[in-house]
C-alpha positions in Angstrom: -27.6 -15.1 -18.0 -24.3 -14.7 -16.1 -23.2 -17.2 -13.2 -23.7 -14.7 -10.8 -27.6 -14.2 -11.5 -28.2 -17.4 -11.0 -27.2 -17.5 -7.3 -29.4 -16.3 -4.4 -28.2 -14.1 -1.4 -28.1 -17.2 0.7 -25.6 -18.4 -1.8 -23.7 -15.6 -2.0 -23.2 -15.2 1.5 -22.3 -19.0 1.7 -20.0 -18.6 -0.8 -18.3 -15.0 0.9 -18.2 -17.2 4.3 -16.1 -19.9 2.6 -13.8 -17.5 0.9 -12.8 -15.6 4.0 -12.2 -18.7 5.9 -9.8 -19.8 3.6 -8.4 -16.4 3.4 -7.9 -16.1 7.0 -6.5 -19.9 7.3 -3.6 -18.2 4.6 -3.1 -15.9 7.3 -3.1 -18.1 10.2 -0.4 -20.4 8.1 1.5 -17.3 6.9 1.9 -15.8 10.5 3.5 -19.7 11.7 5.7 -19.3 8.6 6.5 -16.1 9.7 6.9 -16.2 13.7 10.5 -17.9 12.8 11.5 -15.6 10.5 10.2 -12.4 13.0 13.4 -11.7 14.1 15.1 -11.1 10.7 11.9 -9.1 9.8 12.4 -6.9 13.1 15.7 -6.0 12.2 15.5 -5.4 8.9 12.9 -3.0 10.2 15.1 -1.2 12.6 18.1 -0.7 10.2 16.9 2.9 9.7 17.7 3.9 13.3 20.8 2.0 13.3 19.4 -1.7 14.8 17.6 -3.3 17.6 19.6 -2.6 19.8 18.7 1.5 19.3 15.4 0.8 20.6 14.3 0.3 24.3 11.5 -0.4 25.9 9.9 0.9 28.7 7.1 -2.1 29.5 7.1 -5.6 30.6 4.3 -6.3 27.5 6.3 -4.0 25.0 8.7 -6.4 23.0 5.8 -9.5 22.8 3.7 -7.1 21.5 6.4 -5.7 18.5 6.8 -9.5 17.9 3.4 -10.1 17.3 2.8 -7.0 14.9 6.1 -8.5 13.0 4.8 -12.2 12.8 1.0 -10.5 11.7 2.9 -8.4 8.9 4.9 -11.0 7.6 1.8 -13.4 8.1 -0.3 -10.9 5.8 2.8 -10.9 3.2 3.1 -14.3 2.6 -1.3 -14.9 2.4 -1.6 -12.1 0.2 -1.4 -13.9 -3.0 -4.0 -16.4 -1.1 -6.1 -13.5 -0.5 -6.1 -11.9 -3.2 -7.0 -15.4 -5.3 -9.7 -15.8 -2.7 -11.4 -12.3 -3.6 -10.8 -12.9 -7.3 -12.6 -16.2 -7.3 -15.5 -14.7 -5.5 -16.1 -11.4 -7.5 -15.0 -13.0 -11.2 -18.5 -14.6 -11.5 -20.5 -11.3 -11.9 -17.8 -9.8 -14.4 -17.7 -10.3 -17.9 -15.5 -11.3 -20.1 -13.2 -8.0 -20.6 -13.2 -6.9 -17.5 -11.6 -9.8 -16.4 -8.8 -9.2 -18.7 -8.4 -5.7 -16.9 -8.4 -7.5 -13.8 -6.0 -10.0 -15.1 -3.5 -7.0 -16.1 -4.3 -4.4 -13.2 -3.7 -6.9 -10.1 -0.3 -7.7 -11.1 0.2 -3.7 -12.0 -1.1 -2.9 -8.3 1.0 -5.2 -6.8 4.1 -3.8 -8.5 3.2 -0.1 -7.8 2.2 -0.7 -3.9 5.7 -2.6 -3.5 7.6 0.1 -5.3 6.4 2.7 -3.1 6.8 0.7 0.2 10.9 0.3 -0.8 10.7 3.7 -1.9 9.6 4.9 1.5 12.3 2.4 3.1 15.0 3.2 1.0 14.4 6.9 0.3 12.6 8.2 2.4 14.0 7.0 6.3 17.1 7.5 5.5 16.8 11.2 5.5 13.8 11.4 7.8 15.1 9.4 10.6 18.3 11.2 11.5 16.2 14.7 11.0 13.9 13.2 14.1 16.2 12.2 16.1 18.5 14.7 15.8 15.7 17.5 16.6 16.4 20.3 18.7 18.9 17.8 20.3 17.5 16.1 22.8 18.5 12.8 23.2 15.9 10.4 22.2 16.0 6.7 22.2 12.9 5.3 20.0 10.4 2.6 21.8 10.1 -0.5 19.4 5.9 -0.3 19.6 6.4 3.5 18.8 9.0 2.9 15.8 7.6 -0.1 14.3 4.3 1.7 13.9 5.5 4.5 12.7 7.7 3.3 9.7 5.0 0.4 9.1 2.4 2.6 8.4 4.4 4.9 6.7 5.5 2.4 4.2 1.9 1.7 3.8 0.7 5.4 3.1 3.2 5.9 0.7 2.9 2.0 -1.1 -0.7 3.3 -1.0 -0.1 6.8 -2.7 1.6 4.5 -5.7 -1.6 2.9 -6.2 -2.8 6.6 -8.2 -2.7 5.8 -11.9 -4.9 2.8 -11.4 -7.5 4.9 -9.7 -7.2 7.5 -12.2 -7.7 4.6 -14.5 -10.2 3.4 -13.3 -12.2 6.8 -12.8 -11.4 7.5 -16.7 -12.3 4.0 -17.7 -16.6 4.8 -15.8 -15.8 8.7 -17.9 -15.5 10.7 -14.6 -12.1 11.8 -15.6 -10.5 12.2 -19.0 -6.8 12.7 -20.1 -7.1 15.8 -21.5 -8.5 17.1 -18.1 -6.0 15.8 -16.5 -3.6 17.2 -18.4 -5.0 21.0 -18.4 -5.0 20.8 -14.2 -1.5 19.8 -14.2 -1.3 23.1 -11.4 -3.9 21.8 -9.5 -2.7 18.4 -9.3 0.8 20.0 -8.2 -0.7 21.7 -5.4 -2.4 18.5 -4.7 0.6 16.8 -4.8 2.7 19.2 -2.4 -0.5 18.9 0.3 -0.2 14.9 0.2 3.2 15.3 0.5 3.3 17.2 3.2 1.5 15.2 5.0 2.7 11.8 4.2 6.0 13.3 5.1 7.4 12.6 8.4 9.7 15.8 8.6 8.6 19.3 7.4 11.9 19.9 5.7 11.6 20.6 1.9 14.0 18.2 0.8 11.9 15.1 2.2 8.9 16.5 0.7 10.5 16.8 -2.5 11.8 13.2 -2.5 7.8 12.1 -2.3 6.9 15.2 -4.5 9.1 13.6 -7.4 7.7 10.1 -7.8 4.2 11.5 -7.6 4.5 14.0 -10.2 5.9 11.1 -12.2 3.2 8.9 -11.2 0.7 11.5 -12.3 2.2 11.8 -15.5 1.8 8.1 -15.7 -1.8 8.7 -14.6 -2.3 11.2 -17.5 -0.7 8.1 -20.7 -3.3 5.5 -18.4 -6.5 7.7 -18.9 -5.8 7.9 -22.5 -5.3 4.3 -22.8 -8.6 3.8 -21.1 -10.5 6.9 -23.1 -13.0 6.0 -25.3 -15.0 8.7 -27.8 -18.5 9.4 -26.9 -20.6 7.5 -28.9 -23.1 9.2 -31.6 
């Protein structure tokens, strides 16, 4: 009998509440750690439209606010590893042995593919998307730091998140609801699929932008297609 069937629903519960309390104490430290540091995060944030001192606000409330969505993001950065230990030490009792070794290789994997695709968006991506915007129809436009830092904050999320494929295909191939060589026949229909998620994780509707996000996710589908062959296993007799 495994740990986990030993406990009651009183006890799991018990144990979920102390879990997210130290989780959200990681967060509570990270965002202290990170209030000093919120002005190097702000403007490392506005160096796609040129600096801080391109934005301008337009309420009294406006800047506190952009400081406290900085200190919460960086806050969330530093506590993720806390986090993430936190929800590994709660679910780990009810897994067995080899999928704990998955987990052991996949978090690590996850990590590295969500981070690529957040710099990819930074680095790629703005660049070429924030002068389209601005520059539209030419109208003068001066961003509002709210409006901005949301906007390239959950764009860097959306795309970190669209990284994240291969492990879901992964995992889908790993309970048999996908297998490689599916994958492989509806390479169209994955390209199509592609285009559509690019076009709307895109922030311009130009073709080069799309293309930029078109590339790495064909790639990552490829990547997709060598991960649910590593997970495939032959139907049993």
């Amino acid at each position: 009998m495994s740990e986990e069937a030993g406990q009651t629903i009183l006890e799991h519960i018990e144990e979920l509440r102390r879990r997210l309390f130290r989780a959200l104490l990681a967060l509570a430290a990270g965002a202290l750690v990170s209030a000093v540091f919120a002005q190097q995060l702000l403007e490392w944030l506005a160096r796609p439209v040129g600096g801080l001192e391109n934005l301008e606000a337009i309420e009294v409330t406006e800047n506190v606010g952009v400081f406290m969505q900085a200190v919460l993001l960086g806050g969330a950065i530093l506590a993720m590893p806390v986090i993430l230990y936190q929800l590994w030490q709660f679910i780990s009792p009810g897994l067995l042995p080899y999928e704990r070794r998955y987990v052991y290789l996949l978090v690590p994997f996850a990590t590295v593919l969500f981070l690529s695709g957040v710099f990819f968006a930074y680095f790629v991506m703005l660049p070429a998307a924030i002068p389209f915007l601005l520059g539209f129809i030419s109208i003068p436009t001066r961003p509002r730091p709210a409006n901005y830092i949301s906007f390239i904050t959950n764009l860097m999320f959306w795309v970190g998140l669209s990284f994240e494929t291969p492990l879901l295909v992964f995992f889908l191939a790993k309970v048999q609801v996908v297998d490689y060589r599916m994958l492989a026949r509806n390479w169209r229909v994955a390209l199509f699929l592609i285009a559509v998620l690019a076009a709307v994780v895109t922030p311009t509707p130009d073709p080069v932008n799309m293309g930029l996000v078109m590339l790495p996710l064909t790639l990552l589908y490829g990547l997709s297609i060598l991960l649910a062959r590593i997970a495939y296993r032959p139907p049993e007799e």
